[in-house]
C-alpha positions in Angstrom: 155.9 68.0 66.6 158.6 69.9 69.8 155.7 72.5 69.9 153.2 69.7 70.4 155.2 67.4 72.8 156.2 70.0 75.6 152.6 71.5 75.8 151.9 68.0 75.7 153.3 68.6 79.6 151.0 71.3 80.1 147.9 68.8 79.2 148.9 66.9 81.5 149.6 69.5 84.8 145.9 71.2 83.4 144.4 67.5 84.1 145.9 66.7 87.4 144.9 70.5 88.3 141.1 69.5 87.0 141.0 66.4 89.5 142.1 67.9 92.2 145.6 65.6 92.1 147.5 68.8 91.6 146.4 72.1 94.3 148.4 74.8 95.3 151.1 74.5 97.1 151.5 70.8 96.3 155.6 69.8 95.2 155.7 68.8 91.4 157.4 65.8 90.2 161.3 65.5 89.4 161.9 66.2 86.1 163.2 63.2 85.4 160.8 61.5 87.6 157.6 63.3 84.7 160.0 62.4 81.8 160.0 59.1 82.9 155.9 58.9 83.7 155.0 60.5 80.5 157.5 59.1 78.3 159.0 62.1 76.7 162.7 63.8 76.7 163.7 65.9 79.8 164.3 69.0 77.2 160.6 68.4 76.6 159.9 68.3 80.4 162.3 71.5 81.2 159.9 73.5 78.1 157.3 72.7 79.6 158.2 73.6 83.1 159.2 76.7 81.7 155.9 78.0 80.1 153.6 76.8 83.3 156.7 78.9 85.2 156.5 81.9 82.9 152.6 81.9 83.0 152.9 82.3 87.2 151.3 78.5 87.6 154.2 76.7 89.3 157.2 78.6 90.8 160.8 77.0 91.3 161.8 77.0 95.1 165.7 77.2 96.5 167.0 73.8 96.4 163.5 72.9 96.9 161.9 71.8 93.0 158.8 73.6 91.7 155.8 74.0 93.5 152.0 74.9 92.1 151.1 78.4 92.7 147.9 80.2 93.6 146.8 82.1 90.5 144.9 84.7 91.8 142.3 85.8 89.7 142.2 89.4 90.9 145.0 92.0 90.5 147.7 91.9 93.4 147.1 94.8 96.2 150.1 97.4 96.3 151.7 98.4 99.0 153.1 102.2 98.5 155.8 104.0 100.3 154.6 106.7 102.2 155.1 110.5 100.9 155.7 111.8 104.7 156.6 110.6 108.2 153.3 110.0 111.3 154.1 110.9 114.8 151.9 108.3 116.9 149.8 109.9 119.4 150.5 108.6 123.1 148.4 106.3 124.5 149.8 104.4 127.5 149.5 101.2 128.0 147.0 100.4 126.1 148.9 99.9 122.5 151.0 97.3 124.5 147.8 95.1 126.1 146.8 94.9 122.3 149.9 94.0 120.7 150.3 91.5 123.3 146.9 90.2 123.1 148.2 89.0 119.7 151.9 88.1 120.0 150.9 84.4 119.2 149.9 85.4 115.6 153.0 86.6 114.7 155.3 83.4 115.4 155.4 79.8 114.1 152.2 77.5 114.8 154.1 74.2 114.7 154.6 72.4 117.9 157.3 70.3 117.0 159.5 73.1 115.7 162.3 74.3 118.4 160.2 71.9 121.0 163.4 70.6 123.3 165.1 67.9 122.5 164.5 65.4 124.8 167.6 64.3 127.1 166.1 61.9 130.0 166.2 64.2 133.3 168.3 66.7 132.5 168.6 69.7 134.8 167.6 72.8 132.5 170.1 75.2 134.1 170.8 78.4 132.5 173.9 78.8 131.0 175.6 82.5 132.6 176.6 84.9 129.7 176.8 84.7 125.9 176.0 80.7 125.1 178.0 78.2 124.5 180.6 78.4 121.8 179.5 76.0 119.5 176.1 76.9 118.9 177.3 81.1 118.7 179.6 79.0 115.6 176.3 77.4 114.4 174.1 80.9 114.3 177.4 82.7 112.8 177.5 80.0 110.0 173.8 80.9 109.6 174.4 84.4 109.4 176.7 83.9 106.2 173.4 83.4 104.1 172.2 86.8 105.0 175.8 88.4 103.8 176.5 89.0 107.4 180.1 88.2 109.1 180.6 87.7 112.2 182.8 85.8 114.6 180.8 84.1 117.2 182.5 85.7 119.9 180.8 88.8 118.9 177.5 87.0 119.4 175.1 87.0 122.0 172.3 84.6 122.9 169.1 84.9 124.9 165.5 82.9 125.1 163.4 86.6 123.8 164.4 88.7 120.8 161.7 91.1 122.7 163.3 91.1 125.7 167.2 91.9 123.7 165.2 94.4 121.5 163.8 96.3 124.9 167.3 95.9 126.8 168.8 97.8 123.3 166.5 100.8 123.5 166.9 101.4 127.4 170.5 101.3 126.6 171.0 103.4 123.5 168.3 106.0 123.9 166.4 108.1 127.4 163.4 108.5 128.1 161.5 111.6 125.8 164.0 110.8 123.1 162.5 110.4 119.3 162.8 106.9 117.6 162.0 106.7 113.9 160.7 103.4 112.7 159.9 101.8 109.0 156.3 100.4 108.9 154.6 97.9 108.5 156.6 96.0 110.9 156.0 93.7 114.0 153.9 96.1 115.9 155.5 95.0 119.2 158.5 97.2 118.4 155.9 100.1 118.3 154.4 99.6 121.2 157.5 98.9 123.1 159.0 102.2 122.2 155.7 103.7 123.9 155.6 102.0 126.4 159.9 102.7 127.0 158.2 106.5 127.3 159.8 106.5 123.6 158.4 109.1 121.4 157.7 107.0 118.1 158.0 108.5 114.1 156.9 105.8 111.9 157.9 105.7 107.8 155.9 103.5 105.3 157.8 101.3 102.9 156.6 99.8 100.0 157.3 96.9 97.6 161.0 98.1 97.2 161.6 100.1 100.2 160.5 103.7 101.6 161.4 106.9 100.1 165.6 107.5 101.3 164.4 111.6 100.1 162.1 111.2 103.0 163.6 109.6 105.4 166.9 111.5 104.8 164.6 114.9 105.3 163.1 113.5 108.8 166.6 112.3 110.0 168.2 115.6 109.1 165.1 118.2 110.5 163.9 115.4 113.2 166.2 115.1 116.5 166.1 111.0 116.1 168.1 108.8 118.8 167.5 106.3 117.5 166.4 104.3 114.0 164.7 100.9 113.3 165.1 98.9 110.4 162.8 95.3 109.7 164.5 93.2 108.3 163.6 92.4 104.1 161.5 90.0 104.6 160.5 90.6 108.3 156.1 90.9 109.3 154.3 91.3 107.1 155.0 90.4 103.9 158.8 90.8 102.8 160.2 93.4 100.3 163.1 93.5 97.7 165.2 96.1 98.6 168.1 96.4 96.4 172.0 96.6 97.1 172.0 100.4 96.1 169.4 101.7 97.8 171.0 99.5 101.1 174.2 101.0 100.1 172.1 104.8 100.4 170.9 103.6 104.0 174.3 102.7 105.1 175.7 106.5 103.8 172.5 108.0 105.5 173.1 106.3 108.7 176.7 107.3 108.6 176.4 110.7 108.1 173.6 110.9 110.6 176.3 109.4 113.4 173.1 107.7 115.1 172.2 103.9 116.3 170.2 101.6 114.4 168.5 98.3 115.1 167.7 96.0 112.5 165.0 93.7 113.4 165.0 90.2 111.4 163.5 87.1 112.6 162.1 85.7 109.2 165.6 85.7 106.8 165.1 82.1 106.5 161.4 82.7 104.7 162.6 84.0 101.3 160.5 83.1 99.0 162.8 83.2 96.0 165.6 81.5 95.5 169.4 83.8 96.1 170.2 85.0 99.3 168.9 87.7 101.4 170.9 91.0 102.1 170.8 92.4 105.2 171.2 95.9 106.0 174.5 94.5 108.3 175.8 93.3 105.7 177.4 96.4 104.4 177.7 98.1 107.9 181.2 98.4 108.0 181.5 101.2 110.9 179.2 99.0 113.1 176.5 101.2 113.4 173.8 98.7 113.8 172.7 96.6 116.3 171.7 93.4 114.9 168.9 91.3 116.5 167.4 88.0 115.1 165.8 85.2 116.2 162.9 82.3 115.7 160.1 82.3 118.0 157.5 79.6 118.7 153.8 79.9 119.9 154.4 77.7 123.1 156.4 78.9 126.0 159.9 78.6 126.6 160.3 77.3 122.7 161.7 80.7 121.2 165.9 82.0 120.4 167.4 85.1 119.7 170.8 85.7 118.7 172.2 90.1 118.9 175.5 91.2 117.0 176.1 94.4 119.0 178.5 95.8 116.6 180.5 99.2 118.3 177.9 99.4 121.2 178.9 96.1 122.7 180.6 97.5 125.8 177.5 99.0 127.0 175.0 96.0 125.6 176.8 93.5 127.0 176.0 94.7 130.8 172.5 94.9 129.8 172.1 92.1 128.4 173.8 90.3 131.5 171.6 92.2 133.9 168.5 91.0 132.1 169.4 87.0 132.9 167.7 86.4 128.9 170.3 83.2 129.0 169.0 80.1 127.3 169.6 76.3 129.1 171.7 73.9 127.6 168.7 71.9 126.1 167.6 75.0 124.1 170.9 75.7 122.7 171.2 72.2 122.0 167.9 72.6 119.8 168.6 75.4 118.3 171.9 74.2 116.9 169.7 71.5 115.8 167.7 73.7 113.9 169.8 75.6 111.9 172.8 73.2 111.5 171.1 69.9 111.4 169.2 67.9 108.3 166.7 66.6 110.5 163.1 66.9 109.8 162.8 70.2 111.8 165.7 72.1 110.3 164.9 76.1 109.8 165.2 75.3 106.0 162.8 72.6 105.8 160.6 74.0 107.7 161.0 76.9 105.5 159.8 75.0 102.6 156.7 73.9 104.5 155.9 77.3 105.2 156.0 78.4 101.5 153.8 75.7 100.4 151.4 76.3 103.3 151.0 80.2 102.0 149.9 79.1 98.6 147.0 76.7 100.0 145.7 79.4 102.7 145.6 82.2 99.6 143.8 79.3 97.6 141.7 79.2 100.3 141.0 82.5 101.1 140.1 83.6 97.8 137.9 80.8 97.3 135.9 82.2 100.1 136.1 85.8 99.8 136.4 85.6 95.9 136.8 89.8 94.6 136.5 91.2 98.0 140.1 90.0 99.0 143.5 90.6 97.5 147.0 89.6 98.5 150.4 92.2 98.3 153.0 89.6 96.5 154.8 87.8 99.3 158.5 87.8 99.4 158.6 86.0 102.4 157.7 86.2 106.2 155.3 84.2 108.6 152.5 86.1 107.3 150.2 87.0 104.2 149.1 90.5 104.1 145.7 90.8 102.6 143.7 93.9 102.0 140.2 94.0 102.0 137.3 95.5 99.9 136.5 97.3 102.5 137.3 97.6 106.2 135.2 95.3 108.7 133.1 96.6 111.8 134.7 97.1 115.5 132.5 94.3 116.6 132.9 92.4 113.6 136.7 93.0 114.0 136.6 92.0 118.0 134.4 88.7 117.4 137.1 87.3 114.8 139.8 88.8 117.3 138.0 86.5 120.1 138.2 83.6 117.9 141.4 83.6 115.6 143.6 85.8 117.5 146.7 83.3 117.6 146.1 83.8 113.1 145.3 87.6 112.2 146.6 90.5 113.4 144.5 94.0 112.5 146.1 95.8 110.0 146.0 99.0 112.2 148.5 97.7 114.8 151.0 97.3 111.4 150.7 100.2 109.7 149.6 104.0 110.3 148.5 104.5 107.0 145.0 105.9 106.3 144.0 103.0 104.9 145.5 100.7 107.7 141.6 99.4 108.9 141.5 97.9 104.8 144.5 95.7 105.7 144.9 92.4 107.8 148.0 90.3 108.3 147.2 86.4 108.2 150.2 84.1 110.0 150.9 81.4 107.1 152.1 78.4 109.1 148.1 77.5 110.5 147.1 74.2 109.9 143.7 74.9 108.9 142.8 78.2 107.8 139.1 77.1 106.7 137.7 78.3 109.8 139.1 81.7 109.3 137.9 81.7 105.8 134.5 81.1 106.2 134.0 83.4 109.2 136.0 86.3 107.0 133.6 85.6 104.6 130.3 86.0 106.7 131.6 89.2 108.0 132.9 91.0 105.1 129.5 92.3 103.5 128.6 90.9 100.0 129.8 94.0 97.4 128.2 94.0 93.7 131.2 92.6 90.8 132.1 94.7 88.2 133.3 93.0 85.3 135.4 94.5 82.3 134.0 92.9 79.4 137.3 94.1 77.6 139.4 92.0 80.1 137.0 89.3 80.2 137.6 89.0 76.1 141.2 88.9 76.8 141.2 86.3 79.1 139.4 83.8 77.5 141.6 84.4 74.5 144.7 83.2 76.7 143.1 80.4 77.5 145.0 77.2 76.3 142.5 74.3 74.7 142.3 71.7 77.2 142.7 68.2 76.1 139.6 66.2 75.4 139.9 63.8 77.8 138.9 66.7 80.2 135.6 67.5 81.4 134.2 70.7 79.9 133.0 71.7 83.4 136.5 71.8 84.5 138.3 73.2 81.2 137.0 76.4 81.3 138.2 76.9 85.3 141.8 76.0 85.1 143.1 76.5 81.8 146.7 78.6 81.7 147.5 81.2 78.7 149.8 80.8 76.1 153.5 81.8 75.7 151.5 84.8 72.9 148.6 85.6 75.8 147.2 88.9 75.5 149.4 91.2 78.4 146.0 92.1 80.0 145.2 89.0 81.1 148.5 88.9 82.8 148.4 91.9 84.7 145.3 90.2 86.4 148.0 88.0 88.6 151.6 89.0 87.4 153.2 90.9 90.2 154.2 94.9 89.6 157.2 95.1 87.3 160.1 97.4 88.4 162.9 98.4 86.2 166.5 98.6 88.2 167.7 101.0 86.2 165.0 103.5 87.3 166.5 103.8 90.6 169.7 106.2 88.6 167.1 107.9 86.7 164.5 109.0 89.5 165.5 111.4 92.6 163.1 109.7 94.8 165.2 106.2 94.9 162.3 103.8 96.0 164.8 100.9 96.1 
């Protein structure tokens, strides 16, 4: 009778998934709120949560509730660590007329969030030097959830996270000097480092990290000045690094004596619950300059906040001479944003974005069906998909000409050899239909192979659908059981990695 009651719950999500009351990314009910509706016990409703959780259908959100997933149907792409280190070729300018061509795809597409607070007719003077105290307190209480301490006197404001990132390099490194940096990443730090007449060595990470053998080799036979470091869940799709291998960075950075930015402007898109680590976190000799931020597509609407660490006597002019200082109306909003509960706060908005993801995957798949798939997303403003194979320049320039404030080409984020397969999709559009149809007229058609082995398996898993359920819509959206065949898991589940591996390998992939 328990065993029929809590799947009684799953009935019940598989009906409002078969009307359409339930899609992805939609908030599911309280579970009180269900117990109450369906007249069971909230032990019922908690079992029942549980095997739609453990069967990847709804996912439980920081402070948040659950949310319905998309289930892909296909198997998730992987993003490897690289085996060796790329030395970009020069170019000029051109690297930097491209990236900036799509700086709007890589920041948030709301209007209302960080637009000024409204305050009659204020005069929007700059305030001269760091900001004022109260907001450094605000964006140093903020800092606590990434593990990072600071007082706000030792924090800087500006209106760019660009502009503090450039002022760092001119600063800490010459002209002709070598800069290594991990990809994929926001590729206006690559281009800026050309453009600075920086000579750029990029190292590919992959769902845990990059290789530390690697980059330990390149650091130690490379003359680097400099090192840059995204942040976990900075563009374009987040990783899990974990506290050991950061602990391995931190000894490799201190016994390679040499200055390292860390570049985070997404630590408040997690998409797990816990809090994020940041490589400053354990920097205890200050090697790293710290630079974060949250950016906006309209102008004047973005904050950045730098923790210099043991190069603030030379930053600090630098910053100064580059007059980056916000007006009291912007601090005002950003203390709003991170501080206050109001319907634009960084952490609802947060949860807006997460949902938002799941619908534009649902979405996109829909469209694209088995010639799209999506690396597992732990967080960041954007999805990053990888396609069957890689489209056409013109194809590739007419999309450009139409979405360029959504997509960003996957060879201005990553130097790989398969870079061209890849494309980075921002997560907080409105209305990503547009993009999925037109993706889906110029990605040619490819024949589907289907395993008849896996096909057996999954329709095995299948759970039986109530009867009050069309048989149409059964068959589409049915979940396995708690005893479905591991096949038909692998088809969504993400890659499983074993901690323990990282004491038992030489090559510590985090």
């Amino acid at each position: 009778m328990a065993d029929f009651l809590y799947k009684g719950v799953v009935d019940w999500f598989l009906d409002q998934m078969a009307q359409d009351a339930l899609v992805a990314g939609d908030r599911m009910p309280s579970l009180r709120a269900l117990a109450k509706q369906l007249d069971l016990s909230l032990n019922t409703i908690i079992h029942g949560y549980e095997l739609l959780s453990e069967e990847g259908w709804i996912e439980s959100r920081p402070k948040s509730g659950y949310f319905v997933c998309h289930r892909s149907r296909s198997k998730p792409a992987l993003l490897l660590a690289g085996e060796t280190f790329h030395r970009l070729a020069e170019q000029g300018t051109q690297p930097a007329w491209r990236c900036l061509a799509h700086h709007a795809a890589l920041v948030d597409q709301s209007d209302d969030f960080m637009a000024p607070i409204s305050r009659g007719d204020r005069m929007q003077l700059p305030v001269l030097g760091k900001g004022h105290l109260s907001v450094r307190e605000a964006v140093s209480a903020y800092l606590k959830n990434v593990s990072i301490n600071v007082h706000a006197s030792k924090l800087w404001l500006g209106n760019s996270p660009l502009a503090m990132f450039t002022q760092s390099v001119q600063t800490l490194t010459q002209v002709g000097d070598s800069v290594l940096v991990l990809t994929p990443c926001d590729p206006r730090i690559t281009t800026t480092l050309q453009s600075l007449g920086r000579h750029v060595m990029t190292l590919s990470a992959g769902e845990r990290g990059v290789d530390l053998d690697v980059a330990a080799r390149c650091l130690q036979e490379e003359s680097v000045r400099l090192l840059v470091l995204p942040g976990q869940f900075s563009f374009p799709v987040g990783q899990l690094i974990s506290n050991l291998s950061l602990r391995r960075w931190l000894a490799i950075i201190e016994e390679a004596r040499l200055p390292v930015i860390e570049w985070d402007l997404c630590s408040h898109l997690g998409y797990r619950a816990g809090s994020v680590m940041a490589y400053k976190a354990l920097d205890s000799a200050d090697h790293i300059v710290y630079i974060g931020g949250v950016e906006s597509k309209l102008s004047g609407q973005s904050a950045a906040w730098c923790v210099p660490g043991r190069h603030h006597s030379v930053l600090e002019g630098a910053f100064l001479g580059a007059d980056m200082a916000l007006n009291d109306i912007q601090q005002e909003t950003l203390s709003e944003v991170l501080l206050g509960n109001t319907k634009r706060a960084i952490s609802r908005r947060a949860r807006n974005v997460w949902a938002n993801a799941e619908r534009i995957k649902a979405h996109l798949e829909t469209q694209l069906e088995s010639r799209v798939s999506f690396s597992p997303s732990k967080g960041g403003m954007s999805l990053w998909v990888r396609l069957s194979q890689p489209l056409e320049v013109s194809k590739m320039t007419v999309l450009l000409g139409t979405f360029r404030h959504a997509i960003v080409p996957g060879s201005l984020v990553s130097h790989e050899v398969d870079a061209d397969h890849w494309l980075a999709v921002n997560v907080t559009l409105d209305d990503v239909e547009p993009l999925a149809k037109a993706l889906a007229e110029h990605v040619a058609a490819e024949p589907m192979e289907t395993d008849s082995t896996e096909a057996s398996n999954m329709e095995e898993s299948v759970i039986e659908k109530p009867t009050s359920v069309p048989e149409k819509k059964r068959t589409a959206k049915a979940p396995p059981t708690r005893k479905a065949d591991k096949a038909a898991r692998d088809v969504s589940a993400e890659p499983l990695y074993n901690p323990m591996l990282d004491d038992l390998i030489s090559h510590d992939f985090g």
